[in-house]
Every structure is written in C-alpha cells, then in structure tokens.
N, C-alpha and C positions, 0 to 999 in steps of 0.2 A: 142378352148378348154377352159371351164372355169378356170379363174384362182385360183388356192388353194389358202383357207385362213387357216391363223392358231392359234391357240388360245395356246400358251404355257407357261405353269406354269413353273419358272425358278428353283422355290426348290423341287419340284417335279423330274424335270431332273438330277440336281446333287445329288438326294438322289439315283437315280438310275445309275449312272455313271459307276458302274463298271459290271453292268449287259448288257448294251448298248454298250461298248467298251474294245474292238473294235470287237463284234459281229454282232455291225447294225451301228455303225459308226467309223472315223477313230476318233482320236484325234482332229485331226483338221477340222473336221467336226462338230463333238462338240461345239468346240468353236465360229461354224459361230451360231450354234445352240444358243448359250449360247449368245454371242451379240445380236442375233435377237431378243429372249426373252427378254432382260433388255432393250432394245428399243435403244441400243447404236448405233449411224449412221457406216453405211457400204458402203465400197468402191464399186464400181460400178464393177471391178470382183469379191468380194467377194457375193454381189448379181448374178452374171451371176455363180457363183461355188454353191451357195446356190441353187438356180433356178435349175443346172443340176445335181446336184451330191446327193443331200439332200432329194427336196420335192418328189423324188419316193418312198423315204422310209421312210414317216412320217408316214404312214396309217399304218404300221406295229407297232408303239409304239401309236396308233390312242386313245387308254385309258389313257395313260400317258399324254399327252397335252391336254386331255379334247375338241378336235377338232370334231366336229358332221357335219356332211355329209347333206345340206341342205342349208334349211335358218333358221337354231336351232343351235346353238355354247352352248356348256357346260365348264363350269371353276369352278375348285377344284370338279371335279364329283366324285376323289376319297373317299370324305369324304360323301357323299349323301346316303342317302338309293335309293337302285335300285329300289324299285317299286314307291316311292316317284317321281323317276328321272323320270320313264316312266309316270304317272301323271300329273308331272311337263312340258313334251311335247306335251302332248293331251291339257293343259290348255295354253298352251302358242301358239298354232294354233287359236284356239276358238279365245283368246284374241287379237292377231293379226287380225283374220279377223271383229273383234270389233271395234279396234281402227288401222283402216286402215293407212295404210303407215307411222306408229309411230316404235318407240322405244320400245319394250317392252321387259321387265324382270323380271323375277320369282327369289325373291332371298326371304332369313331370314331361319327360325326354320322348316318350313312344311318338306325343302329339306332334314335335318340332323338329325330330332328329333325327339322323339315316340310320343310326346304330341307338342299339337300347337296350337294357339288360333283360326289362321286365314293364309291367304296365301297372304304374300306380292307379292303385282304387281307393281313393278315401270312402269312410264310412259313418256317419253321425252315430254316437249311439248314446243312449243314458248310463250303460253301466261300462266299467274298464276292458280289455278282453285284449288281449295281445297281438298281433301281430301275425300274419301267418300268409303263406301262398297257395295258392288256388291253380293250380295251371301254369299259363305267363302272368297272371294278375297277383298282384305282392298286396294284401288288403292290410290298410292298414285304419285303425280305428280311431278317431276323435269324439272327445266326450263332445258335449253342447257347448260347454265353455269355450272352446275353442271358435268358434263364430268371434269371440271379440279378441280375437291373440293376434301378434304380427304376420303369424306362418297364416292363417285362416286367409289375411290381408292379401298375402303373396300370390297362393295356388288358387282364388279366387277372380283371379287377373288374368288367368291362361289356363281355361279350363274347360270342362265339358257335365253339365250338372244336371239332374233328373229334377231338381228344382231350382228356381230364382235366386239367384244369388246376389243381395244387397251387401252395397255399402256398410261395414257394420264400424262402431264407432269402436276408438282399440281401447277395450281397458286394462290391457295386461300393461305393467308397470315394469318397465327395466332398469333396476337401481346401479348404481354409476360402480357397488363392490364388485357384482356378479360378472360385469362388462369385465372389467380389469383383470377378473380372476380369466375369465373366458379369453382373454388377451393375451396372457401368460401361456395358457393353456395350448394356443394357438402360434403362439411363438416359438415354441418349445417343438409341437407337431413339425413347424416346418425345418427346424434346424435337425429334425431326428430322421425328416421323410416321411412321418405314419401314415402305412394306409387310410386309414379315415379323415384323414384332412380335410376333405372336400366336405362333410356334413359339419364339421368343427368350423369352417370356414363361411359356410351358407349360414350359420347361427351369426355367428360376430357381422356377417354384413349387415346381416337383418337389424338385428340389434341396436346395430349403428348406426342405421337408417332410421328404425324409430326416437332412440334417444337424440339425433339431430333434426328430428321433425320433417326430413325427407320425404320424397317421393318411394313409399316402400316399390320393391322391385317384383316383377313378376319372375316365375323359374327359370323362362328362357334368359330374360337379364340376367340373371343370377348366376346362371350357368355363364352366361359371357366374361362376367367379369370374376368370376373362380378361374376360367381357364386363363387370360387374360392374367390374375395375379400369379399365379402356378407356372405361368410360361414365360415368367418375366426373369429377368437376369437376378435381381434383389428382389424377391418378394416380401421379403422381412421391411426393406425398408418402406414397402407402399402399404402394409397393412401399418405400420408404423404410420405411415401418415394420418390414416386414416381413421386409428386410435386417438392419436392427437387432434385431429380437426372434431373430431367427435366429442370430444371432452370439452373445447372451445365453445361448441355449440348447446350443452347440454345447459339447461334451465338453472341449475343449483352451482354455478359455477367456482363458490365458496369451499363447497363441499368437494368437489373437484380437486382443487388445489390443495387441500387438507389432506384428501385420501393420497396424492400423489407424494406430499412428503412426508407419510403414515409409509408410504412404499419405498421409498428414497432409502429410510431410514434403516426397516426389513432389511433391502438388501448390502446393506453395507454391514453390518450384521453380521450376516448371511457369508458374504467376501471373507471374512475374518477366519470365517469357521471350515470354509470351502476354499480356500486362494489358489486351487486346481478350475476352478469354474470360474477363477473371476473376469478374463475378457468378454463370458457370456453374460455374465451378471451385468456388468458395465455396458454391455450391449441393451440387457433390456430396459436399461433406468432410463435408459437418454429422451425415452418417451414420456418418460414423468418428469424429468426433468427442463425438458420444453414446454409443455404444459405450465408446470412451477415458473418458470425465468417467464412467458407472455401476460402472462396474471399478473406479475408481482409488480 
C-alpha cells in the first residue's frame, strides 16, 4: 500500500482546533499532529501511534492540510482562488512532463490574485541556467541549495508542487552587514520611487523575518504587507521600524550596536563631504542611532 504523504500547515490546524477536537481527533492526537507539522523529531511509538491512530483520518480534514491525492501536493490552498488552483494542476502536469523528473512548482500572484503579470514556475535544477519565459509561464530556476534558504521557506507555504514539500531546516545565514547594506539600499529605492522596489522590499522582509526568528511569510502575506508599506503615508518610517526592531532581536546584539556606530560614524563623514544630502543622511542614521541609545 502506498505510503501517505502529508503536507500540513500548522496555523491553519490550530486555527481550527476546536472544530477538530475531539470530533476527529483526541487531544493527544493533536499534538502528534502538531509535532509532525513543526517538523519536531518523534519517538519511534509516537510514529507507530501516528501511522495507526491518525493517518486514517487525515483524508477527512484533506482541505485543511492542503494534502492532494497524486503526484500534485497543495499548500496554503486555503487562500488560492479555486479555479486558479484547478489551472494551476493542469499546468503543473504539462510542466512536469516538460521538465521530466524535476522539481516543479507553481507558486506567486496567478494562485491568489485577480490580476497577474505572468505565472511563476520554479524549477529545482543541479546546474545554473537563467531565467527565461515560456508562454505566460516566467521559469525560473533554483539550484538544490535552495531547499534550505529563507525564499524556499516562503513559496513553500503557498504553493502547488509535483512533489512533497517539507519543512526544510534554514541554513542560509543572514549576517547583520548585508541587512543594513540591503537597508540602505531600500531606503534610498523608496525616496527615488525605483521601479523595482517591491523585489528590494520582499528581500529585506524576508530577511528580517529570519534574522528575528519570525514566523517567515508566505507570498500572499508578503504581498500584503509590500502593498500595505507602499500605500502608507511614511513608508520610510515603518521600514525604519522594522530595521530597528530587527537588530533588537538579532542573536549577536554586541555586534549590532558596533556595526551601527561603524555606520553612525561613515555617515557623518559622508555629511562633511556631501552637506547637499545632509537632511537625507541624518534621516538615515536615526535608525542606527536608536538602535545605539536602546543598547547602551
């Protein structure tokens, strides 16, 4: 008998906990429930109790964990448009038998959104290979490494996959210089207007979400709260917040406050040489300089 796979969203479950229990599970079925989902290791009966007691009655909440019956796995399907999602299964066969024995996934805006440029297809591959479009399908290519990066985290969460998509544990490493440079970078996008702000914008979320040990975001959040900082009256000042709470929360908070009056420093400098740019410059300290004055 093939073995069930499952695909379950853990906030999804506990939003629904009291409709579930103990209708379709006990308590403590739940919780085997609830470990599995966060990917936490399980003792060797509590798998033999999961195996007998549980996976008869997943098919029963089968919408809820976003679990599809095949070699088609759906995740966050609650927030997708339905006719999109059945779309989204016809393309992702095609696509499949295109790019034989790969990785393929159907994630971004087509699955949640009335308007849409294009339909992203990721594509696992071993070697590099660029970028390119196919039709409406914009393909885009991910080594293997990507499986443990924060973006894998994301479109993993709201997606449509020709294979299982686990929990993968994040080993990408976001050091506190690259944030701050990416900070800048983003700063500077929003006071200019640059078209590409929103991809400059979706990095520093992400980012920021892992280096504060968050709850990473799936696309459709992501997209909420891009449009949400972009449609705000001050946006400078809420990514500012969120630069600063994020340095607050970061692990090495020594290193932190070092690098900010490493920057402090730069830009007073910087003022001396530029005194045409200095209300912008003095604009962007103030974040390193809160940072600096909570610490100290």
């Amino acid at each position: 008998m093939r073995k069930l796979q499952y695909s379950l969203n853990i906030e999804q479950l506990r939003r629904t906990r009291r409709e579930i229990v103990p209708a379709i599970f006990t308590e403590h079925q739940f919780e085997l429930i609830e470990k599995k989902a966060s990917g936490r290791e399980m003792t060797n009966t509590e798998k033999a109790e999961f195996s007998r007691s549980v996976s008869r009655k997943m098919k029963a909440i089968n919408a809820m964990i976003g679990k599809e019956s095949g070699n088609i796995f759906v995740y966050g399907g609650d927030k997708m448009i339905k006719t999109r999602l059945e779309k989204a299964r016809k393309h992702l066969k095609e696509l499949s038998r295109k790019f034989k024995n790969r990785h393929i996934i159907i994630s971004g805006s087509f699955l949640y959104d009335e308007k849409y440029n294009d339909i992203d297809v990721f594509v696992i591959s071993k070697y590099d290979k660029d970028d390119c479009n196919i039709g409406e399908f914009h393909i885009n290519y991910l080594s293997e490494d990507a499986y443990e990066s924060v973006f894998y985290e994301s479109i993993r969460k709201l997606c449509i996959s020709n294979k299982e998509m686990k929990k993968m544990r994040i080993d990408e490493r976001i050091n506190l210089e690259p944030f701050v440079y990416l900070y800048q970078e983003l700063f500077s996008d929003l006071d200019k207007k640059f078209a590409g702000i929103r991809s400059t914008l979706r990095d520093f979320l992400l980012q920021a979400e892992l280096l504060s040990k968050s709850q990473i975001s799936d696309s459709f959040d992501l997209r909420q709260k891009i449009n949400m900082i972009l449609g705000a009256k001050k946006p400078k000042e809420i990514v500012k917040r969120i630069f600063v709470n994020t340095l607050l929360l970061a692990e090495d908070k020594k290193e932190a406050v070092k690098l900010m009056k490493n920057m402090i420093d730069s830009y007073r400098d910087i003022i001396k040489e530029y005194k045409q740019h200095k209300s912008y410059y003095l604009d962007m300290i103030e974040a390193f300089k809160e940072v600096v004055s909570i610490e100290s």
